[in-house]
N, C-alpha and C positions, 0 to 999 in steps of 0.2 A: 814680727808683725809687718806685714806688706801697708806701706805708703802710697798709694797709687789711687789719691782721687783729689779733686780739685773742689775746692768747694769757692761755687761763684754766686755772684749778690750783683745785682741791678736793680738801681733806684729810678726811679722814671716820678712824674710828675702826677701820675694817680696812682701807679701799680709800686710795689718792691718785689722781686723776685729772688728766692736764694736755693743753689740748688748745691747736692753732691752728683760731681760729676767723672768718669772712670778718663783715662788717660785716651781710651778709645775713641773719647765724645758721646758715651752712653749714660742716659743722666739717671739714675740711678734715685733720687728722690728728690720732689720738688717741692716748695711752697709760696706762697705769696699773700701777700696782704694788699690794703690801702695804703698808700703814700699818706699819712694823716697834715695836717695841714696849720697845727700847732706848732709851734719854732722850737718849743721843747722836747718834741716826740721824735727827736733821732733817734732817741733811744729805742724806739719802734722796730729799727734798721735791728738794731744788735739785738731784740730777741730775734728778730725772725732767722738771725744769721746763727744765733749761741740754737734755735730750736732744731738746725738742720743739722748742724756740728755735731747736736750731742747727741741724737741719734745711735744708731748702734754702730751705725759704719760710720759715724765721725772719726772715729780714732783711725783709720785708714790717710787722714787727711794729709796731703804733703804740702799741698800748697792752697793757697787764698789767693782771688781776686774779686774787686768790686767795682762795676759800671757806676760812673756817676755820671748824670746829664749838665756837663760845663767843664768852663776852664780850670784846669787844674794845672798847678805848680808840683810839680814831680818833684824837684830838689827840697821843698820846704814841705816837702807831703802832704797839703794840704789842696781841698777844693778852694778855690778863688770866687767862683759864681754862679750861679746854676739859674736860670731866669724860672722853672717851673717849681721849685722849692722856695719853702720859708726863707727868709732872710739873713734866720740866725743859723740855720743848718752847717755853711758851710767851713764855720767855724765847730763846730760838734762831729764833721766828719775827717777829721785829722786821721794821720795814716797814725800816729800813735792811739788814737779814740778807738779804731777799729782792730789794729793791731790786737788791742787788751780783748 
């Protein structure tokens, strides 16, 4: 089975975007939503990302990445602050939260 696409996720302050993308930079399927604006709806984040994934050409997937808007702590894998998200988000968006 060939591994060869990227599946990327950008949170932004009204838009989420998650896409399958080929190693070329050809994006191969895209989707997005509203940023909702509930402290609980990260959850939001991981359907739009589990919707792109599982797809037909998710199983293609070799690798993840996801734009957050803020400081992030890379060694603790987690977002620090995001000034255009909810409060509680950046504690919901741990590199394990999104990992799973």
């Amino acid at each position: 089975m060939n591994h060869d696409l990227v599946l990327a996720a950008d949170i932004g302050g009204t838009q989420m975007r998650a896409a399958l993308v080929g190693l070329d930079g050809q994006v191969l399927l895209r989707r997005s939503a509203p940023t909702p604006s509930e402290a609980e709806a990260a959850a939001a984040l991981i359907d739009l990302v589990r919707s792109v994934g599982s797809s037909d050409e998710g199983s293609r997937v070799a690798h993840a990445v996801v734009g957050l808007p803020g400081a992030v702590d890379y060694r603790a894998g987690r977002l620090l602050w995001a000034p255009n998200l909810p409060e509680a988000w950046p504690d919901l968006l741990s590199r394990d939260t999104l990992s799973e």
